[in-house]
C-alpha angles and dihedrals in degrees: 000000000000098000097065088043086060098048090046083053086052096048086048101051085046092054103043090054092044100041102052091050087050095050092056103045084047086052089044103047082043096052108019129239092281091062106037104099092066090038092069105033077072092052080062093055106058100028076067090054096050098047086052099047088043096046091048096045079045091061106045084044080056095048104051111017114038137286089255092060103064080071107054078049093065107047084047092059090057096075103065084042085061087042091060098042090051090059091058111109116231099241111228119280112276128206118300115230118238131268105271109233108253091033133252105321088044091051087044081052094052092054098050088048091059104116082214105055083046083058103055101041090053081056098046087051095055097040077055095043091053103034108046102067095040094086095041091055091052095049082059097051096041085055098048092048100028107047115184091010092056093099094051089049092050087044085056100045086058104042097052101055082053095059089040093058088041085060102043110030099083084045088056091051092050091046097043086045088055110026098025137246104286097069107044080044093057103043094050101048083050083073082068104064097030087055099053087048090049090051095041082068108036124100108171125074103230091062087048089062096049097042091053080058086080090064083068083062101052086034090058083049099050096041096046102037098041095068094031088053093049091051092056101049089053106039112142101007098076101245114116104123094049087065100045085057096053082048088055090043090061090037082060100042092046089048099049087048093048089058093047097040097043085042094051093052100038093060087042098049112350155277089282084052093053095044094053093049095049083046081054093049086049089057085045083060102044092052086051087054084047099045105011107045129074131203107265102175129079104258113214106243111254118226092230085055113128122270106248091019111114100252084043092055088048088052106051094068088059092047096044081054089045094058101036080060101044079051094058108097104235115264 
């Protein structure tokens, strides 16, 4: 028996790192590189959607028929998801990019030595360091405070962050498609550390509950802005998927740390205590967004934009046209 537990933990682990890089280079090779950002914004959405629905047909299958159950349920839902991915029509082959001097392992090179791929994933470790043991804190505390209700605080703390990111994700690709991807970067990681402070300070379960609503907007960041990012950094050399894996490399090593450091602290002084370290490693990432990362998206020119300044300079030849038109009598 656990063996096969331990074998289901594998295929799971194996499936989780294989199945969110292959969303997004599906989504990419779909929508192009120009409309991504909203594209999967959208993927946000529903994948909310589907966490909540699934969590919530999970429990009632739990509940009244039997916690086996919940399992056979699962493996069950993924046929009509197959079904799905098998009517998706393979888009026409688009233009291969070409071969990279020095070979494969030179042009992987290239792209680990980026200063802006270090940067981001410096940035992707920490949002990690200081976000994955922030949920599992406040389940122990909801249980010690709340008794029999402790399972529907900890439901709630899960399901509201998911309607928060179904609500705001499309929102996040827009933004990061017309404003670029640092600020949207940096206004959504600041959830993370304002989160841990406010729960540092919360006692009632109700305000943990709204507090834990401000992981859906760093959730809608992360999900949206890691792949775009990673788009970004490898147009045009054909690896793509090799960077979202060293972003889910530093996704992994940031979470592992978060739970032993947060678990450490929090027998030695306390779950306040925790909460306000892991509050201090989400202003560390913040200031590594701030200092750290660079823009890596094409910002639309703004018309207020300087004369002689580069987005001024791209503007005036669409002004100049603009004018030379509005000039013309109608015809």
């Amino acid at each position: 028996m656990e063996l096969s537990v331990w074998t289901a933990k594998a295929l799971h682990g194996f499936a989780s790192s294989m199945l969110l890089p292959a969303i997004a280079a599906i989504s990419l090779v779909l929508v192009g590189h120009a409309a991504l950002g909203e594209r999967l914004g959208r993927n946000s959405r529903y994948a909310a959607i589907g966490s909540a629905v699934a969590a919530a047909a999970m429990g009632v299958c739990g509940t009244y028929v039997s916690e086996a159950a919940v399992f056979y349920l699962t493996a069950a839902l993924m046929v009509p998801a197959l079904l799905v991915l098998r009517a998706i029509d393979p888009p026409a082959q688009g233009p291969v990019a070409a071969p990279e001097d020095g070979g494969a392992l030179s042009g992987a090179l290239r792209l680990l030595a980026d200063r802006r791929l270090q940067g981001f994933a410096l940035a992707v470790a920490l949002f990690h360091l200081a976000n994955a043991a922030q949920l599992p804190l406040i389940a122990s505390e909801a249980t010690a405070k709340t008794g029999s209700y402790a399972s529907l605080v900890v439901a709630a703390c899960i399901v509201l962050p998911q309607v928060l990111v179904a609500w705001l994700a499309p929102a996040v690709g827009r933004w990061a498609q017309r404003i670029g991807r640092r600020p949207v970067l940096a206004v959504t990681f600041m959830a993370v550390p304002l989160r841990a402070a406010l729960l540092a300070m919360s006692d009632s379960p109700t305000m943990l509950i709204l507090v834990q609503a401000l992981d859906g907007v760093s959730a809608a960041g992360f999900g949206v802005l890691v792949p775009l990012v990673a788009a970004d950094l490898t147009r045009g050399t054909g690896r793509f998927n090799l960077c979202l894996g060293l972003f889910g490399l530093m996704a992994a090593v940031g979470a592992t740390l978060s739970t032993a450091l947060a678990g450490m602290v929090a027998d030695a002084a306390g779950t306040p205590t925790a909460l306000w370290v892991l509050a201090g490693c989400g202003l560390a990432c913040v200031a590594v967004v701030g200092l750290a990362v660079k823009e890596t998206g094409a910002v639309v020119a703004s018309p207020s934009a300087r004369p002689g300044s580069p987005a001024g300079s791209a503007a005036a030849p669409a002004a100049t046209a603009a004018q030379s038109r509005s000039a013309r009598p109608p015809r």
